[in-house]
LOLOVO-854965 format. One line per field, with one value per atom (N, C-alpha, C): x, y, z; atom name; residue in one letter. Coordinates in steps of 0.001 Angstrom, whole numbers, m for minus. Layout:
N
xx <- (X; ...)
yy <- (Y; ...)
zz <- (Z; ...)
atom <- (CA; ...)
type <- (A; ...)
This chain:
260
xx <- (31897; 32814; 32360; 32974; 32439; 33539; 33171; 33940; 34288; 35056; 35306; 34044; 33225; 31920; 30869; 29779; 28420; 27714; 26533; 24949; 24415; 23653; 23032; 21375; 21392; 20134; 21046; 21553; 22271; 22020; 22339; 22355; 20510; 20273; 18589; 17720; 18253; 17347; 18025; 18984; 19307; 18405; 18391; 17844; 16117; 15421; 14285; 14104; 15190; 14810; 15382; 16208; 16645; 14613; 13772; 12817; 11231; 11712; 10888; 9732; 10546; 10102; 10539; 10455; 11721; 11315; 10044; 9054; 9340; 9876; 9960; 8609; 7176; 6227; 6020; 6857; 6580; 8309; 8772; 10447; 11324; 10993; 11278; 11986; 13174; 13759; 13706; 12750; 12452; 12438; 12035; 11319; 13229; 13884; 14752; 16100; 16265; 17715; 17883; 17368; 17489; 18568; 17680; 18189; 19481; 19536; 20798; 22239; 21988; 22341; 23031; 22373; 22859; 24037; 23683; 24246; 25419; 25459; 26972; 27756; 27356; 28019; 28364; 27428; 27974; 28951; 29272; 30179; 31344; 31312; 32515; 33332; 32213; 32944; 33668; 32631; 33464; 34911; 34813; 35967; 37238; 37223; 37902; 38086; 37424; 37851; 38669; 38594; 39121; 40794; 40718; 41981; 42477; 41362; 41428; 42205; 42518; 43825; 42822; 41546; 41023; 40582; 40569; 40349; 41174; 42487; 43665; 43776; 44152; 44300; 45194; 45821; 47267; 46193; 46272; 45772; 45818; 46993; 47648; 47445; 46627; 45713; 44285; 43762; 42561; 42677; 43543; 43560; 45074; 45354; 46678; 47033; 46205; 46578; 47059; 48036; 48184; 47684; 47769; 47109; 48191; 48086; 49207; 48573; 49485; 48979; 50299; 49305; 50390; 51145; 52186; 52814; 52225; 52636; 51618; 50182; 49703; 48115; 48858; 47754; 47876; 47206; 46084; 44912; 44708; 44264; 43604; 41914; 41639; 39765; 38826; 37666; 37167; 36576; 35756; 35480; 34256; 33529; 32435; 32436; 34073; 34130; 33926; 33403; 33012; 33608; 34510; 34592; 33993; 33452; 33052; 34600; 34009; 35330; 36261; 36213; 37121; 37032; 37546; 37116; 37114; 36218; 36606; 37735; 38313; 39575; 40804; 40590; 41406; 42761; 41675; 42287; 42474; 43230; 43534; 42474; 41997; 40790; 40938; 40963; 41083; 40485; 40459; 39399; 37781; 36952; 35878; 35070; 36014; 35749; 36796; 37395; 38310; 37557; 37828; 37202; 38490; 39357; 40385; 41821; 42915; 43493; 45006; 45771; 46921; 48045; 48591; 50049; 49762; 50556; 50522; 52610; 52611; 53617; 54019; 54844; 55435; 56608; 56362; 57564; 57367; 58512; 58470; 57672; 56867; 55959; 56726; 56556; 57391; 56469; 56656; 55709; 56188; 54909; 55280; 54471; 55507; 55501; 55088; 54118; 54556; 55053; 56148; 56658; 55256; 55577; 54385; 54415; 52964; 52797; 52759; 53183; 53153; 51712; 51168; 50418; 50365; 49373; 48706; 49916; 50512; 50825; 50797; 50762; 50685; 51927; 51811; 52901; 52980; 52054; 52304; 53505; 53392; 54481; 55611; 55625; 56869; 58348; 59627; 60267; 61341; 61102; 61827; 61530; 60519; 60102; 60075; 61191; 61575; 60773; 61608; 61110; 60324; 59204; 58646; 59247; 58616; 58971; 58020; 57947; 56811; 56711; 55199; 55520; 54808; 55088; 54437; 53594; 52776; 51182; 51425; 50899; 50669; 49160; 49022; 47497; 46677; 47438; 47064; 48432; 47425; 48578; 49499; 50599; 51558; 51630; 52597; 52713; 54433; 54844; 56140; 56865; 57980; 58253; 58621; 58206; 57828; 59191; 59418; 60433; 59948; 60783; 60474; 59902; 58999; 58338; 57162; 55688; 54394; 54662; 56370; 56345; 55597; 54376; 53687; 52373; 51309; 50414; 49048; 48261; 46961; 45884; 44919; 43678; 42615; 41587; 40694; 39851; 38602; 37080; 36905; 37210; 37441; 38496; 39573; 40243; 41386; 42703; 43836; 45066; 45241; 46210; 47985; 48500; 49946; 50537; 51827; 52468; 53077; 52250; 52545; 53902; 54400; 55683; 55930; 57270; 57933; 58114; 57240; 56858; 55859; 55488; 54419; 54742; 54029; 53832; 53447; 53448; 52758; 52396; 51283; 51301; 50292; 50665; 50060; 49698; 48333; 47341; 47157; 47910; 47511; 46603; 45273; 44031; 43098; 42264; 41541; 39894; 39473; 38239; 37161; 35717; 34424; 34513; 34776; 35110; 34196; 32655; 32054; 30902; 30204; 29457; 28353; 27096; 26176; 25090; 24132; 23821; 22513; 22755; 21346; 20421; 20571; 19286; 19995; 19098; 19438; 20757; 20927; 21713; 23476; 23556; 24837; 25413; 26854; 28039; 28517; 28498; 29468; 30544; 31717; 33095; 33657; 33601; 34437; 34407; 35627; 35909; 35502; 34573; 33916; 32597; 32455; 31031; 29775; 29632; 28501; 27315; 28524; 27660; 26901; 28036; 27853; 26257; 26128; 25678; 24061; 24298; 23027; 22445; 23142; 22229; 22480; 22806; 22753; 21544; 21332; 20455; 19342; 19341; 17537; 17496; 18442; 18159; 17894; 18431; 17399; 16093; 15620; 14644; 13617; 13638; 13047; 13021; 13474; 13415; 12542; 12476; 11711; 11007; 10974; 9845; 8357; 9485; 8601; 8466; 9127; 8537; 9206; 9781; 9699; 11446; 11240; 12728; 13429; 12955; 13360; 14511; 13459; 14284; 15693; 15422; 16109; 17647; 17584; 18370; 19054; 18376; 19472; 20254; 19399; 19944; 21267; 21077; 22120; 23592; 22956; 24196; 24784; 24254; 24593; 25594; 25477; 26178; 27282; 27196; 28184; 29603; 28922; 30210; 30775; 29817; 30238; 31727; 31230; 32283; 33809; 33505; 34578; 35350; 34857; 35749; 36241; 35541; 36420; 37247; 37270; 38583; 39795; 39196; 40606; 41212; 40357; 41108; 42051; 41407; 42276; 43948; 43525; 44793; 45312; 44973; 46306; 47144; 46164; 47505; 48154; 47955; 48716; 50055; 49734; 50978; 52773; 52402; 53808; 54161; 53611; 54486; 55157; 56364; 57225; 57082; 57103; 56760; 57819; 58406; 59308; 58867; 58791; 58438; 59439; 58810; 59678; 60104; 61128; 60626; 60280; 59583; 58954; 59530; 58453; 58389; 59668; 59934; 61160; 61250; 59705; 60002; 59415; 59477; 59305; 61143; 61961; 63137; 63867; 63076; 63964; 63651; 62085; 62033; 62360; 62299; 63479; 65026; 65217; 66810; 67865; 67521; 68280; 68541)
yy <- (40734; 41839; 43069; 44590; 45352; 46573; 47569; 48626; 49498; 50421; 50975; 51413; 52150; 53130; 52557; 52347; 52172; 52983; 53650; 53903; 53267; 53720; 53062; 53155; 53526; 53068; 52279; 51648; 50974; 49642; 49627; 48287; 47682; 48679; 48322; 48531; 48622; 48387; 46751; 46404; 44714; 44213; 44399; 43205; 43696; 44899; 44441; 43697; 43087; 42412; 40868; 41013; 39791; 39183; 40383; 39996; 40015; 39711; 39716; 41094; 42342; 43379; 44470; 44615; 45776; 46679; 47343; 48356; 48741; 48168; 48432; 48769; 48431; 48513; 48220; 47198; 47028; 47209; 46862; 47337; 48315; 49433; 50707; 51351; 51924; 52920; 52823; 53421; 53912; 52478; 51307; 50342; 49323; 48922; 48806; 49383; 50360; 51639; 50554; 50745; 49816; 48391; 47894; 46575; 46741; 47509; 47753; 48152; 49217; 49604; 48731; 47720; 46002; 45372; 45258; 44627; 45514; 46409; 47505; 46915; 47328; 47002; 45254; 44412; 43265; 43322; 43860; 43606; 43736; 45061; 46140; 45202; 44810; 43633; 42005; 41935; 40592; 41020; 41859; 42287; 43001; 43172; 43372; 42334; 41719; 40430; 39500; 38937; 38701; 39671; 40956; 41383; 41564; 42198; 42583; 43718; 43809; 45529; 46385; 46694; 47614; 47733; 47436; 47781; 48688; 48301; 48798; 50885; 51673; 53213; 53177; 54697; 55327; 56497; 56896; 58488; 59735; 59527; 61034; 61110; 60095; 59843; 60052; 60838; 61246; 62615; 63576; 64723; 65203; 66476; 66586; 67682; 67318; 67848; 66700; 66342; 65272; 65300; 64425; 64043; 64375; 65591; 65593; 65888; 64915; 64844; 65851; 66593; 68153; 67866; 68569; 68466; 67922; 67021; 66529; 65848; 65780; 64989; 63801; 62744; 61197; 60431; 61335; 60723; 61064; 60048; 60510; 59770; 60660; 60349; 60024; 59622; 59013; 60318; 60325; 62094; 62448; 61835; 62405; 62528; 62465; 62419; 64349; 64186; 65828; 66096; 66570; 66612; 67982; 68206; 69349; 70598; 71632; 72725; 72463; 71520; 71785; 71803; 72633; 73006; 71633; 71650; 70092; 69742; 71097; 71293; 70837; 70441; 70402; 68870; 68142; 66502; 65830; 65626; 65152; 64110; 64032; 62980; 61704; 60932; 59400; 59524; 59085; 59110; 58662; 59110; 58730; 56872; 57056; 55706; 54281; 54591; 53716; 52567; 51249; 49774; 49497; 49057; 48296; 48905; 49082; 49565; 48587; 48876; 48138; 48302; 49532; 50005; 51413; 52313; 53541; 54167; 55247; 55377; 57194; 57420; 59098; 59536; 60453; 61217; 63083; 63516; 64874; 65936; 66687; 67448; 68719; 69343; 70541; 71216; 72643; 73844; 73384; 73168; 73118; 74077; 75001; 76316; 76082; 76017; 75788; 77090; 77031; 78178; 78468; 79989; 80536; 80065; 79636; 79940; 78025; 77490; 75702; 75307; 74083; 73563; 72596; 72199; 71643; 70240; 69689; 68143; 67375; 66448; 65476; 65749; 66804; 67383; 66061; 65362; 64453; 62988; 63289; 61929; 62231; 63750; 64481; 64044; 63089; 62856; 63878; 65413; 66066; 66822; 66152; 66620; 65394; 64486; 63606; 61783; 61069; 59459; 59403; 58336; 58011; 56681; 56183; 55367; 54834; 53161; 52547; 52493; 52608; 52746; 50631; 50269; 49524; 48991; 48333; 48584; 47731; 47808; 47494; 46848; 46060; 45529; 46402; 47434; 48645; 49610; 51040; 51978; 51698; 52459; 52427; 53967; 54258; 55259; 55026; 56174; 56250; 57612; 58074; 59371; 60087; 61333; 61973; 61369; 61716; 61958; 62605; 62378; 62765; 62096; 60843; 59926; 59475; 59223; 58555; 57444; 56716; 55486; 53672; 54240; 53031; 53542; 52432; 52691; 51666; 52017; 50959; 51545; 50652; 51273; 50203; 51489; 50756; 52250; 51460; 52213; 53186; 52794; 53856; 54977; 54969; 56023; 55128; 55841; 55436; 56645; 55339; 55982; 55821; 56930; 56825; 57256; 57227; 57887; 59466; 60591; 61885; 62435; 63104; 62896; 64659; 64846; 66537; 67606; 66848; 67661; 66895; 67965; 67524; 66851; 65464; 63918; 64331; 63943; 63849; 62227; 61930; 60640; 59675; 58809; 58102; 56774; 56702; 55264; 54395; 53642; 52573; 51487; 51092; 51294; 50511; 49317; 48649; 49542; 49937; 51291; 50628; 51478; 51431; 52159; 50859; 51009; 51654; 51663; 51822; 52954; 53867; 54874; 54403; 54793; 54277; 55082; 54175; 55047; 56022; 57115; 58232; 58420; 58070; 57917; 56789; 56764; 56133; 56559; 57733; 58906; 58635; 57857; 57609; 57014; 57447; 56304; 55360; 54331; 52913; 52870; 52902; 53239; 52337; 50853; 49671; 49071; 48808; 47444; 45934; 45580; 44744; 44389; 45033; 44932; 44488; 45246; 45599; 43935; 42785; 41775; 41249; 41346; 41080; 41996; 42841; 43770; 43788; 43178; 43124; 41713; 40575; 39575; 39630; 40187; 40396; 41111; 42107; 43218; 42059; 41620; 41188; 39918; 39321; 37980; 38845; 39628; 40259; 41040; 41533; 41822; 40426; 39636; 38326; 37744; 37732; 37080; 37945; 39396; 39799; 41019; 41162; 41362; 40976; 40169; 39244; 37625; 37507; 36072; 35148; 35331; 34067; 33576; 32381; 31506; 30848; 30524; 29769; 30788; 31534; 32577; 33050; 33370; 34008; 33128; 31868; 31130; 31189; 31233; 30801; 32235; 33286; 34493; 35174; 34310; 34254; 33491; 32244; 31597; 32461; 32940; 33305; 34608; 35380; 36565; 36092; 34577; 34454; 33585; 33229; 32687; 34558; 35254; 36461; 36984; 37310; 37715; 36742; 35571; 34435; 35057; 35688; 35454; 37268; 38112; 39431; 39289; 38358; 37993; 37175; 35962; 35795; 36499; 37244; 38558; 38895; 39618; 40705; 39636; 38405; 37669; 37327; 37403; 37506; 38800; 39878; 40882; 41283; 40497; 40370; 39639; 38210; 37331; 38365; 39123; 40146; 40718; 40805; 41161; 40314; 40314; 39658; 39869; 38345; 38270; 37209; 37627; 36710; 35834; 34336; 33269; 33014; 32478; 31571; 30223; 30117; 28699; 27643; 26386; 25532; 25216; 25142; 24762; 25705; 27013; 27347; 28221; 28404; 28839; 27647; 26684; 25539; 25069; 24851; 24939; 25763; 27098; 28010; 27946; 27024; 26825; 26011; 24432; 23667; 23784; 24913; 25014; 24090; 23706; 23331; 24293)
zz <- (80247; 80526; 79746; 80267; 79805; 79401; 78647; 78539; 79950; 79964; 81331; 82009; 81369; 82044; 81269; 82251; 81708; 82730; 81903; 82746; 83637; 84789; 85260; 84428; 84039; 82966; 82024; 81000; 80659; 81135; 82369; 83213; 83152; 83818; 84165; 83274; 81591; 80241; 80550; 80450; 80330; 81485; 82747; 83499; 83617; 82446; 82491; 81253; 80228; 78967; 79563; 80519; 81645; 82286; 82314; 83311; 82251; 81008; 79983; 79584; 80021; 80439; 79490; 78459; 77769; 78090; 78333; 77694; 79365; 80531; 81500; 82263; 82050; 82350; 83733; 84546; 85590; 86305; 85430; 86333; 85563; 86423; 86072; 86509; 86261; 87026; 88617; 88884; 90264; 90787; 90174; 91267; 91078; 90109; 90170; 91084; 91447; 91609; 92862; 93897; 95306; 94985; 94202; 93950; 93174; 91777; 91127; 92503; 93395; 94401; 95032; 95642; 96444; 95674; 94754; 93852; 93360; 93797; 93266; 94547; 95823; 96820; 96442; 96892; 96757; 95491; 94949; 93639; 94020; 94796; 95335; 96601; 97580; 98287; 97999; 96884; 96136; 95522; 95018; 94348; 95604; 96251; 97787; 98392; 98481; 99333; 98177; 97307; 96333; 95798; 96352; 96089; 94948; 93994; 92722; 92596; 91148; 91567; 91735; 91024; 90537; 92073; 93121; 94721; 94983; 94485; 95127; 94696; 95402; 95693; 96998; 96163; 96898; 97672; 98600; 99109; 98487; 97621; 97173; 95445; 95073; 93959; 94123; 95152; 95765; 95334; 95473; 95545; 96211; 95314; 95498; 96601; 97417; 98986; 99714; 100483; 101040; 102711; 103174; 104719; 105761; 106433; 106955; 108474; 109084; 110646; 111411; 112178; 112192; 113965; 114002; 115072; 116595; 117655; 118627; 118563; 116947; 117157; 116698; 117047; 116889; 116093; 115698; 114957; 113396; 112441; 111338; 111384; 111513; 111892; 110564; 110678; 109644; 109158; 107825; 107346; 107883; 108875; 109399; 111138; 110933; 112787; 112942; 114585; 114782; 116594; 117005; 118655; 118840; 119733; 120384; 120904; 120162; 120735; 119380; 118807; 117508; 116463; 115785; 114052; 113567; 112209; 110910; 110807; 111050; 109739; 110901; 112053; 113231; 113371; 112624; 112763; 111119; 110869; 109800; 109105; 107863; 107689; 106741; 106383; 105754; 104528; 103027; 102393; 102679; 102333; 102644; 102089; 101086; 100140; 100611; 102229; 102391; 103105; 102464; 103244; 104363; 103827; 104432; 104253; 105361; 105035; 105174; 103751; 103651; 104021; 104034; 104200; 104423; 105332; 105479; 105154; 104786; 105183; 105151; 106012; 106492; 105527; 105540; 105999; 106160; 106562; 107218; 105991; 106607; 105831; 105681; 103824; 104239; 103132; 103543; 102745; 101116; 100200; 98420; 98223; 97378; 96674; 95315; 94487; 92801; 92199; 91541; 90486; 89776; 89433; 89201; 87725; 87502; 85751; 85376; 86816; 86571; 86276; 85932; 86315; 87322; 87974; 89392; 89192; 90216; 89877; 91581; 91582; 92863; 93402; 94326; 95179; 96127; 96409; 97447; 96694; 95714; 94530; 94345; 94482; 93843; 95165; 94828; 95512; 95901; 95241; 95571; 97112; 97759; 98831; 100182; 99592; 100243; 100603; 100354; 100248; 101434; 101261; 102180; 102731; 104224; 105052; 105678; 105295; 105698; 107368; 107848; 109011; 109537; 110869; 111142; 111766; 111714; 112207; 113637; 114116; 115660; 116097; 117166; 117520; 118508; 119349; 120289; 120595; 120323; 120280; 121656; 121817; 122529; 123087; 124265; 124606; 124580; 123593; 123326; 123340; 123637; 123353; 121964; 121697; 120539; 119399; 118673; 117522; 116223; 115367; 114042; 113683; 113846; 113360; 113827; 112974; 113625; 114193; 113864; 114458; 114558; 114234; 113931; 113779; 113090; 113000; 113852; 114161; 114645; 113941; 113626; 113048; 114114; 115033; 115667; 115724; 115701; 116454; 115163; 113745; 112872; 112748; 113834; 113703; 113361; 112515; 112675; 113527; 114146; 115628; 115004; 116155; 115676; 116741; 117410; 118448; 117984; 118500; 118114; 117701; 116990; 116384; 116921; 116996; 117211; 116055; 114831; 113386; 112766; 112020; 111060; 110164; 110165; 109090; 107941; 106749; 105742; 105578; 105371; 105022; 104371; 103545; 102735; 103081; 102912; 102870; 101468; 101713; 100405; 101164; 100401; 100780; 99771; 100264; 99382; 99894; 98486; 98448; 98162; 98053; 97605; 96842; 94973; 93784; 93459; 93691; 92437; 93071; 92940; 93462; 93722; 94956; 94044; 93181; 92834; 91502; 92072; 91896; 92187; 91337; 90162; 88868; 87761; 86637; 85876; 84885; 85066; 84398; 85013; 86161; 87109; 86618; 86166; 85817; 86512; 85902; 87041; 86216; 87025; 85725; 86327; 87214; 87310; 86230; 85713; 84461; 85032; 83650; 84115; 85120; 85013; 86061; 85616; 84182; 83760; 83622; 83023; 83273; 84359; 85395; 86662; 87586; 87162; 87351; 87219; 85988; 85019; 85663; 85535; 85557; 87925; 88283; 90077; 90246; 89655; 89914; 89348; 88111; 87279; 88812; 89389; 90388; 91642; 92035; 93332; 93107; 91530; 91436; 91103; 90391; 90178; 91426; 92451; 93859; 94808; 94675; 95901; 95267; 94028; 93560; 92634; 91650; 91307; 91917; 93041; 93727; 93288; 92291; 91149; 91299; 92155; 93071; 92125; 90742; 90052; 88730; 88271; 87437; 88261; 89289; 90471; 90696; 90653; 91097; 89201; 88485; 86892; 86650; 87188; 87173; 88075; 89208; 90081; 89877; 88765; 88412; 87736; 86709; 85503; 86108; 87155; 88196; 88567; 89228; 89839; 88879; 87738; 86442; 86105; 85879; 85652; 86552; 87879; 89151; 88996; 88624; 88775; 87519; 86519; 85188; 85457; 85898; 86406; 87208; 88147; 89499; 88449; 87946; 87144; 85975; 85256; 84455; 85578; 86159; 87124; 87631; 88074; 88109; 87318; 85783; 85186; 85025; 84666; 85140; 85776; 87390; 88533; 88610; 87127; 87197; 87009; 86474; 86365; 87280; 88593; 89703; 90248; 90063; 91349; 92647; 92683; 94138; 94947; 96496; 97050; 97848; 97654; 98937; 99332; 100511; 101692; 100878; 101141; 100973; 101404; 100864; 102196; 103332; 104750; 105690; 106398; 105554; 106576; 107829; 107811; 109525; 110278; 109995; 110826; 111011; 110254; 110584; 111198; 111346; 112214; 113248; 113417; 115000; 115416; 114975; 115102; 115414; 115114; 115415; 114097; 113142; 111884; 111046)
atom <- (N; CA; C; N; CA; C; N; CA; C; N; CA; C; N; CA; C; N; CA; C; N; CA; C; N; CA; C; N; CA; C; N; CA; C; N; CA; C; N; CA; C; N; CA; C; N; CA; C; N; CA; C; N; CA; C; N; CA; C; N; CA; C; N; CA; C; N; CA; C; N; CA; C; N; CA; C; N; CA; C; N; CA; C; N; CA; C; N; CA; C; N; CA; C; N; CA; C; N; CA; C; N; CA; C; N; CA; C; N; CA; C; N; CA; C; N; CA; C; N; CA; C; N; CA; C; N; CA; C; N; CA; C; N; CA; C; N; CA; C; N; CA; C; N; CA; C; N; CA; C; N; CA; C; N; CA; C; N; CA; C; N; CA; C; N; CA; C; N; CA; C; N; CA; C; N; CA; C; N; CA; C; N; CA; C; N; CA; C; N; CA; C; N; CA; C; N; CA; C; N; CA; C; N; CA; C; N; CA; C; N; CA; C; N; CA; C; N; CA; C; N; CA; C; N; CA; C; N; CA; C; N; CA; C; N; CA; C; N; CA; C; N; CA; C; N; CA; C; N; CA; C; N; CA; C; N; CA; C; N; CA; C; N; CA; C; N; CA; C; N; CA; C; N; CA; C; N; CA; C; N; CA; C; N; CA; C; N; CA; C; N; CA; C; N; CA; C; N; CA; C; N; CA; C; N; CA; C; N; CA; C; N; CA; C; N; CA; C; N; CA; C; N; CA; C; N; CA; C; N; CA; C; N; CA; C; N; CA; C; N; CA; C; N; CA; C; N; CA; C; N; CA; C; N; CA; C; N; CA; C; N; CA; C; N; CA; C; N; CA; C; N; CA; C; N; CA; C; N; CA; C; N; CA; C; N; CA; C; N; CA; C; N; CA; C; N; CA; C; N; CA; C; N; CA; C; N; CA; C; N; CA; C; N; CA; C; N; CA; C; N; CA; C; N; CA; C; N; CA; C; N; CA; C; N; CA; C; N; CA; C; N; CA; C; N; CA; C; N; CA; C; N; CA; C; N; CA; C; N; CA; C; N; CA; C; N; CA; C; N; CA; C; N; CA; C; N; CA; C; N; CA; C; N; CA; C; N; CA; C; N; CA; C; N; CA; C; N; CA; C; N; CA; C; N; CA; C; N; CA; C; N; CA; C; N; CA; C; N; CA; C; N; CA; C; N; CA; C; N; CA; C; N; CA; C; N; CA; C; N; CA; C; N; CA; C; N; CA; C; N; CA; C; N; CA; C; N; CA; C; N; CA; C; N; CA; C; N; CA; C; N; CA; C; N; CA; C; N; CA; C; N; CA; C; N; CA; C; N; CA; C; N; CA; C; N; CA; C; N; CA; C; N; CA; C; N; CA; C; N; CA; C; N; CA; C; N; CA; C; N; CA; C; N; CA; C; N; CA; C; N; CA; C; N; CA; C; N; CA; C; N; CA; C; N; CA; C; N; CA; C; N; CA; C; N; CA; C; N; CA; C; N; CA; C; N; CA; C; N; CA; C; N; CA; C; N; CA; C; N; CA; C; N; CA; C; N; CA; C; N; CA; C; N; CA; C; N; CA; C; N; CA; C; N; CA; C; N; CA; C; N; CA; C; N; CA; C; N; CA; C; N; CA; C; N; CA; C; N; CA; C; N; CA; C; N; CA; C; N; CA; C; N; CA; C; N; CA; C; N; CA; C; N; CA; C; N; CA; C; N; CA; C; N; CA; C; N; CA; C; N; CA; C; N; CA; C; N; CA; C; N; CA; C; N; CA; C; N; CA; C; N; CA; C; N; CA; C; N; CA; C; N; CA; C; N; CA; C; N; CA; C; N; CA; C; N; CA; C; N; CA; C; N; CA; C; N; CA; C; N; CA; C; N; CA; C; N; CA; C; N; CA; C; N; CA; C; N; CA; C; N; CA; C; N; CA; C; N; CA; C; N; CA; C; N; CA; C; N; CA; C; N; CA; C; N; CA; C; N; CA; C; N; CA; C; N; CA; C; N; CA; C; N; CA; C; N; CA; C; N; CA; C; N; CA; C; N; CA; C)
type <- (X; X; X; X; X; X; X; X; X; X; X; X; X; X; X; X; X; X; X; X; X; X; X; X; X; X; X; X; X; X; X; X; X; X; X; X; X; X; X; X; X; X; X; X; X; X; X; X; X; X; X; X; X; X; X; X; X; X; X; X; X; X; X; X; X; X; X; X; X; X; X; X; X; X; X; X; X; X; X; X; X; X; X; X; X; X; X; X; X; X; X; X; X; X; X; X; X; X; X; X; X; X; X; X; X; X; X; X; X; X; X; X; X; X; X; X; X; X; X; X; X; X; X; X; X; X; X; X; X; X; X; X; X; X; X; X; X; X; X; X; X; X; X; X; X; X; X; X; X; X; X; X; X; X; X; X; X; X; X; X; X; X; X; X; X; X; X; X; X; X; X; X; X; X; X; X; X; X; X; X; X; X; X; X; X; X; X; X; X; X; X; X; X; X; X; X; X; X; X; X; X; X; X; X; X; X; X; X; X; X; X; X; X; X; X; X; X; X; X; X; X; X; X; X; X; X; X; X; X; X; X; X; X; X; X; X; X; X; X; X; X; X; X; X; X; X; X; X; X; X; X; X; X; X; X; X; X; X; X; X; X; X; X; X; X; X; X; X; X; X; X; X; X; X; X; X; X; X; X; X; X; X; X; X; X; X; X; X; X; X; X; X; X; X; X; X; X; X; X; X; X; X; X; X; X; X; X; X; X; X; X; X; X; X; X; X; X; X; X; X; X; X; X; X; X; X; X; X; X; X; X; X; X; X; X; X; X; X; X; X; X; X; X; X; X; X; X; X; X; X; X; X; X; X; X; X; X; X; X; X; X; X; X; X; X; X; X; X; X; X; X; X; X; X; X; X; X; X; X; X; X; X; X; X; X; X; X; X; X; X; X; X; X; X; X; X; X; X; X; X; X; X; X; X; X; X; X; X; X; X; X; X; X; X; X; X; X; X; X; X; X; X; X; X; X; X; X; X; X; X; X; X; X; X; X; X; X; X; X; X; X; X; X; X; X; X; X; X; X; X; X; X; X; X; X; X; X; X; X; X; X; X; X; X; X; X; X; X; X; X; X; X; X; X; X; X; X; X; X; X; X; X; X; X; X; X; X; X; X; X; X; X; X; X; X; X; X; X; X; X; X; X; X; X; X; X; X; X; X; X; X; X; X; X; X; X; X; X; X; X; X; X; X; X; X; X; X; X; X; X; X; X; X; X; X; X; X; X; X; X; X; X; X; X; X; X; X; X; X; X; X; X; X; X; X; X; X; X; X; X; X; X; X; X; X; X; X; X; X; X; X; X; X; X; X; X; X; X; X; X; X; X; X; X; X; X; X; X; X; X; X; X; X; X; X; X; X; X; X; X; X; X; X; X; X; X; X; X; X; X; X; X; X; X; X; X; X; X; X; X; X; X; X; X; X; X; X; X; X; X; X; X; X; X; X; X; X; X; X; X; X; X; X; X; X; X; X; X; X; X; X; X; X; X; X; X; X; X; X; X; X; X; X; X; X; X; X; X; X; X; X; X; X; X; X; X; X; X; X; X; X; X; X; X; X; X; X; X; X; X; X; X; X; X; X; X; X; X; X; X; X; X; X; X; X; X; X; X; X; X; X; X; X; X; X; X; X; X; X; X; X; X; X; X; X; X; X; X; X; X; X; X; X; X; X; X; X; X; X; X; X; X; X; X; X; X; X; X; X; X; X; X; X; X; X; X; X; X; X; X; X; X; X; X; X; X; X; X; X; X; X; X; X; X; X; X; X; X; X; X)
């Protein structure tokens, strides 16, 4: 385990002393980054699929403009969508760092003024501009008549769809992300907690495997990654044990279909 932020040079001084290499003579910077790279992603997806908190992000913890899907559109588009005839700025956009998406929810968008002389705050949190309302997701959009509400949500083909509402939405994506950046030099911060082991001995096992050949190092190096990943997923579940949480209790929608 590691402190919050490490280097990506940091990382790749360990897995060339991982590759009996300190002096980095043959795994260097440049010939490493690729492989360190893989190994960020695979981290980022283990840790997502697994359902770690540190996945977990609100939208309106992105930036304190919120997402507001404006009177009659339906869509929030991914950030590199482009239609012909219409500005960027035309369709509402998703974070760029979003994997999977968990919960969305509305409510009515209204002009925030800050008193002069304030400082900046997450106008999108602030409840004096009214509670939000979870919306519910659907398997294919619907054709419904307008209201005050997106009504529901679908997410397909990259876009997330909604039934056009008779005012402008404001609305929030809670959202499992792509935690960790990747790295552009050795100079790049990786600021996931915990990683850094993981990191170190992933990166030295895909470089020992397909650069230096060598299947055997490769495989102790890989263990040694994957005890790593196992002991960041159960950290992360114990500080999960403090949420309450409500079950069913057993077998009881089998009794409600039964009729008992």
């Amino acid at each position: 385990m590691s402190t919050t932020a490490v280097s990506a040079g940091q990382i790749m001084d360990r897995v060339a002393n991982l590759l009996n290499d300190p002096s980095r003579t043959d795994y260097t910077y440049t010939v490493q980054l690729p492989y360190l790279n893989m190994a960020i992603e695979q981290y980022s997806d283990l840790m997502a699929e697994a359902n770690a908190p540190l996945t977990n992000l609100t939208s309106y913890h992105m930036s304190l403009e919120p997402i507001v899907v404006k009177v009659g559109q339906n869509y929030i588009v991914y950030p590199e969508y482009e239609q012909p005839g219409f500005p960027t700025t035309f369709w509402a956009r998703y974070p760029s760092d979003l994997v999977e998406i968990q919960e969305i929810e509305e409510r009515p968008h209204v002009q925030k003024t800050p008193p002069v002389g304030t400082p900046p705050i997450l106008w999108a949190e602030d409840p004096k501009y009214g509670m939000y309302t979870k919306l519910p997701r659907v398997e294919f959009s619907e054709v419904r008549p307008p209201t005050n509400s997106l009504q529901y949500w679908n997410f397909s083909n990259s876009i997330i769809r909604f039934n056009p509402a008779n005012i402008d939405m404001e609305v929030v994506i809670k959202y499992i992300y792509q935690g960790i950046p990747y790295a552009a030099n050795e100079n790049s911060l990786i600021n996931m907690i915990g990683s850094r082991t993981y990191l170190s001995y992933k990166t030295a096992a895909l470089c020992a495997m397909f650069i230096g050949e060598n299947e055997s190092r490769a495989a102790i190096l890989e263990a040694e990654a994957e005890k790593s990943v196992d002991r960041s997923i159960a950290i992360g579940n114990k500080g999960k044990q403090q949420i309450v949480t409500r079950h069913k209790p057993f077998r009881a929608a089998y009794k409600m279909r039964g009729g008992f």
